[in-house]
MDTraj code that builds the backbone (N, CA, C; nanometers):
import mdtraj as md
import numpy as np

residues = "UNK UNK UNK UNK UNK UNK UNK UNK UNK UNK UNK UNK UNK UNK UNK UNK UNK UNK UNK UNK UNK UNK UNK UNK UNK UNK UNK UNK UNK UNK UNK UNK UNK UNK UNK UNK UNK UNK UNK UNK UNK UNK UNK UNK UNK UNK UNK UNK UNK UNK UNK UNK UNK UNK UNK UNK UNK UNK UNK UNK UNK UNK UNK UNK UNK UNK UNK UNK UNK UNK UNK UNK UNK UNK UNK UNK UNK".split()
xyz = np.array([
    [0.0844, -0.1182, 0.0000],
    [0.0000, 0.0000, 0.0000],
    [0.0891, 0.1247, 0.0000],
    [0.0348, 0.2378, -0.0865],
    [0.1301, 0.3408, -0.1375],
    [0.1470, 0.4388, 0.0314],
    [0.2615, 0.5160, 0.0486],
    [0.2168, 0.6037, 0.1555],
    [0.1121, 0.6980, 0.1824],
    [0.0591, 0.7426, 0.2857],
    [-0.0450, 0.8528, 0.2472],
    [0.0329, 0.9586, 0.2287],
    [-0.0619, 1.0539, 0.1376],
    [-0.0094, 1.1612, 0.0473],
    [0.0739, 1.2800, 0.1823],
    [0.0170, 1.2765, 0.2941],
    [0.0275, 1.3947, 0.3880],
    [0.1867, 1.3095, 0.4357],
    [0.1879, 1.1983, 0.4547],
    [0.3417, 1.1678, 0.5208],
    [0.4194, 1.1295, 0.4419],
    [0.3713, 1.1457, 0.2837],
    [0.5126, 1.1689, 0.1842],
    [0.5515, 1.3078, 0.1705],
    [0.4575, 1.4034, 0.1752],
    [0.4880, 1.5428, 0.1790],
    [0.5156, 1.6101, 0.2852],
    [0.5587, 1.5126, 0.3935],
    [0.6028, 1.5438, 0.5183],
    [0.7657, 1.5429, 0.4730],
    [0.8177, 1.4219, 0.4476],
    [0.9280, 1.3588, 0.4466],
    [0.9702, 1.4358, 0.2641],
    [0.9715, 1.4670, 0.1658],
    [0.9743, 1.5726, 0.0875],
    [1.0066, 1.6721, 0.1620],
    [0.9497, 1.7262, 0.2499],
    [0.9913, 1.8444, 0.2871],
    [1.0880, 1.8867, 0.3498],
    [1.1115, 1.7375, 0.4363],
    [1.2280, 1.7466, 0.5087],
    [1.3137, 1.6717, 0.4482],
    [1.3269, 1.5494, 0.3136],
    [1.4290, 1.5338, 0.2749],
    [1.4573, 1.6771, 0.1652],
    [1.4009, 1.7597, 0.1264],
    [1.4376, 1.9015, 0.0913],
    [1.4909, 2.0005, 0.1399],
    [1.4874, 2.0087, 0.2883],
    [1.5782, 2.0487, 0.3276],
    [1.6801, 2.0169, 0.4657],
    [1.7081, 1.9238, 0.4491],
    [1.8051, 1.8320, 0.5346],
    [1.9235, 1.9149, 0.4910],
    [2.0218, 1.9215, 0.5873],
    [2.1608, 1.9653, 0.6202],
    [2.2446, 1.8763, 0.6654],
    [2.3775, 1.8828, 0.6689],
    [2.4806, 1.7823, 0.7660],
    [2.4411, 1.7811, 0.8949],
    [2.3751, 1.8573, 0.9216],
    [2.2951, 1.8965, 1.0909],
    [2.1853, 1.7938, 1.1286],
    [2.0943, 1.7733, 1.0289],
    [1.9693, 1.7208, 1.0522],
    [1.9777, 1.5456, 0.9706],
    [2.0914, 1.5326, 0.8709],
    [2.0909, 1.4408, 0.7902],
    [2.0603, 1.3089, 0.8400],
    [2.1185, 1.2798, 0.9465],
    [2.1131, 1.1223, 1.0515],
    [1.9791, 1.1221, 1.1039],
    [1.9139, 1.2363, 1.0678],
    [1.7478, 1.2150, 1.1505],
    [1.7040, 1.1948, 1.0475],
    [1.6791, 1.2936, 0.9437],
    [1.6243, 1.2729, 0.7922],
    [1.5816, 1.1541, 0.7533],
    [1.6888, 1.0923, 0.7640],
    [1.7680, 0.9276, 0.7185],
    [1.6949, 0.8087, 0.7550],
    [1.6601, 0.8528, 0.9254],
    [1.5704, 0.7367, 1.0222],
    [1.5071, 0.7772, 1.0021],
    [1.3601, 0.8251, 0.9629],
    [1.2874, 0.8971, 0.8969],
    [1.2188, 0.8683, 0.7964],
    [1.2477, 0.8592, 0.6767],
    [1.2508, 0.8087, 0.5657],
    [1.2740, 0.6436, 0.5764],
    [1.3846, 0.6187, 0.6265],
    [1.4083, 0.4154, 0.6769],
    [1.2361, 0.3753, 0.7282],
    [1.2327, 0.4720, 0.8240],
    [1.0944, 0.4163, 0.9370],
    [0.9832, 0.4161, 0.8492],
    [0.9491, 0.4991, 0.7479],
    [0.8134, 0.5012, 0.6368],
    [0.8561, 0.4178, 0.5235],
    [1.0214, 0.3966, 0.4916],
    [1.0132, 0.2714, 0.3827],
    [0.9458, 0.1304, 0.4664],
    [1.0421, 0.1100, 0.5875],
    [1.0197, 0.0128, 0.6460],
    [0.8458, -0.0435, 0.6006],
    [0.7355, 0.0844, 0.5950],
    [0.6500, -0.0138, 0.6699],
    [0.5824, -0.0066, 0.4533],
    [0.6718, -0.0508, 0.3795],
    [0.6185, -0.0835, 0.2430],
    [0.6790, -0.2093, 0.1797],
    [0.6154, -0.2122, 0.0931],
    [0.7051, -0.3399, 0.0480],
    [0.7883, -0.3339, -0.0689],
    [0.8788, -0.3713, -0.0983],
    [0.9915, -0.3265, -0.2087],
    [0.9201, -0.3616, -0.3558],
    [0.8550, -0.3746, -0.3431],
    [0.7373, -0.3557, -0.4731],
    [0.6748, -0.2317, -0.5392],
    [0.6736, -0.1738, -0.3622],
    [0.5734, -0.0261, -0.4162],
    [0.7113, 0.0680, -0.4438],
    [0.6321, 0.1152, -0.5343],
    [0.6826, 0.2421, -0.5881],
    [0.7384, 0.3871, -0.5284],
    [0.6714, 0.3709, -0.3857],
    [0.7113, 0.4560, -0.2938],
    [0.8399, 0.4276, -0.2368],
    [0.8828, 0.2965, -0.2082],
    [0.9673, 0.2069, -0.1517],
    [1.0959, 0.2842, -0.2604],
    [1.0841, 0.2561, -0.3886],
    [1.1635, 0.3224, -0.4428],
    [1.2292, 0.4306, -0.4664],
    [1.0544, 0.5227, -0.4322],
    [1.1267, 0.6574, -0.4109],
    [1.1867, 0.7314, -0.3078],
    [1.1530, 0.6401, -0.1984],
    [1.2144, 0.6865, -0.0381],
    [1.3521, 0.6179, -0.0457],
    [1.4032, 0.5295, -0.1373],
    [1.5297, 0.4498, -0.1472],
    [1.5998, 0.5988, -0.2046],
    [1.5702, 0.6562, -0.3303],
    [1.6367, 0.7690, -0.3639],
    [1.6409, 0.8582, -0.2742],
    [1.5088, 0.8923, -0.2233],
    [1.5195, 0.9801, -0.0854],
    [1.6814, 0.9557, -0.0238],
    [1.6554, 0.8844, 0.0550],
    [1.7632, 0.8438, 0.1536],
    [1.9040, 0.8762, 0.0732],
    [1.9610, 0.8067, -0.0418],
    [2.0468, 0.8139, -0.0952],
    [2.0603, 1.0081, -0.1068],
    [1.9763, 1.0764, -0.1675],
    [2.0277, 1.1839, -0.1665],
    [2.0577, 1.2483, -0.0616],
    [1.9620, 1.2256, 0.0489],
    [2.0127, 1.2789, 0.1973],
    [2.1950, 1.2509, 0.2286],
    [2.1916, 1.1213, 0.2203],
    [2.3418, 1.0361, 0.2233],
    [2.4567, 1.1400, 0.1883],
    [2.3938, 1.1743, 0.0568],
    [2.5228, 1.2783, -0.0236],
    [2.4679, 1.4015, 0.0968],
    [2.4145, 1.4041, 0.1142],
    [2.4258, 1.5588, 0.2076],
    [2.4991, 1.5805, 0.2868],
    [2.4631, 1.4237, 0.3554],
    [2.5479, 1.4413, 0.4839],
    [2.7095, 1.4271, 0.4614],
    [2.7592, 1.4127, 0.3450],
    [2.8668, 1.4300, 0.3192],
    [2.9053, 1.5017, 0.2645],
    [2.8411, 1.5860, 0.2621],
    [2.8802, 1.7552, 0.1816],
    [2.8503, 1.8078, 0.0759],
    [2.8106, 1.6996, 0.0255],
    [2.7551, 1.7179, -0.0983],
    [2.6472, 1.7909, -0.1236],
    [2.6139, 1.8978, -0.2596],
    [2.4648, 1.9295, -0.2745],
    [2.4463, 1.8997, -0.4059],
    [2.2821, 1.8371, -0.3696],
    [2.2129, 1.7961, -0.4420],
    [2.1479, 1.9348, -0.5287],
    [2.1668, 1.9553, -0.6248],
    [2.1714, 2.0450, -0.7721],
    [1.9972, 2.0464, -0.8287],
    [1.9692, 2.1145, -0.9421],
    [1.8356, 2.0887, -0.9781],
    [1.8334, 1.9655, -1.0582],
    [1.9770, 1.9308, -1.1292],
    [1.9887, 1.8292, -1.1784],
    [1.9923, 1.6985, -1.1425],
    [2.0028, 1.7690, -1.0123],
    [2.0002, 1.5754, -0.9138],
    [2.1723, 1.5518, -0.9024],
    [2.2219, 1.5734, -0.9716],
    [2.3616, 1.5465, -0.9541],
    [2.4481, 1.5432, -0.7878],
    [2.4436, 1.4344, -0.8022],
    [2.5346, 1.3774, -0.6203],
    [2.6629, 1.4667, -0.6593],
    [2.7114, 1.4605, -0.7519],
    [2.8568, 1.4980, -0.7662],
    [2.8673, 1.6628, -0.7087],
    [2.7615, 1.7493, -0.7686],
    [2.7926, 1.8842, -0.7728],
    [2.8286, 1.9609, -0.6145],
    [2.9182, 2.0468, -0.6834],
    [3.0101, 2.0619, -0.5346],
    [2.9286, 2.2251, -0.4528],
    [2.8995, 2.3028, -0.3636],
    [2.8884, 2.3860, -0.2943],
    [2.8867, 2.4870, -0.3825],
    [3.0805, 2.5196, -0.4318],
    [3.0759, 2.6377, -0.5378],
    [3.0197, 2.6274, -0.6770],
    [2.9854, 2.5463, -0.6910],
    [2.9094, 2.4707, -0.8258],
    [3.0339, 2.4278, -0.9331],
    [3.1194, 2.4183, -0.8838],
    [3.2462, 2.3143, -0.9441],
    [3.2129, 2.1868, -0.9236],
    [3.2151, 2.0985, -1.0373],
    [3.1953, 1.9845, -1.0417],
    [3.3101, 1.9028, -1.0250],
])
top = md.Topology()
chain = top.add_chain()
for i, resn in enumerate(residues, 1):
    res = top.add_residue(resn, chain, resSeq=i)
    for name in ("N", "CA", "C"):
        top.add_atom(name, md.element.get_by_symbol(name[0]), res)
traj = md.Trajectory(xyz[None], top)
């Protein structure tokens, strides 16, 4: 069963703006609402990207409009 719409746009909001500050909460967060899907749904998938982009956050990384893990702070790639 897909998530409800109000606690994916919870977790959107805060995997949008997660920091190196907040990233390790973000993280459990997103784990705790995949947890309760099954790797079938489609949500499952998209909270898998979720997480992964948080990941790059917490390592310094920013996530770009392009999505790009790589792109750096000063926008040097």
């Amino acid at each position: 069963m897909p998530l409800d719409r109000e606690v994916k746009s919870k977790l959107r909001d805060r995997v949008s703006l997660a920091n190196k500050s907040n990233a390790d909460e973000v993280i459990a967060e997103v784990e705790a609402a995949r947890a309760t899907l099954d790797p079938d749904d489609k949500d499952y998938a998209r909270l898998t990207g979720w997480i992964e982009d948080v990941q790059h956050v917490a390592g310094g990384k920013v996530i770009g409009r392009t999505g790009d893990p790589g792109a750096q702070a000063d926008g040097m790639a």
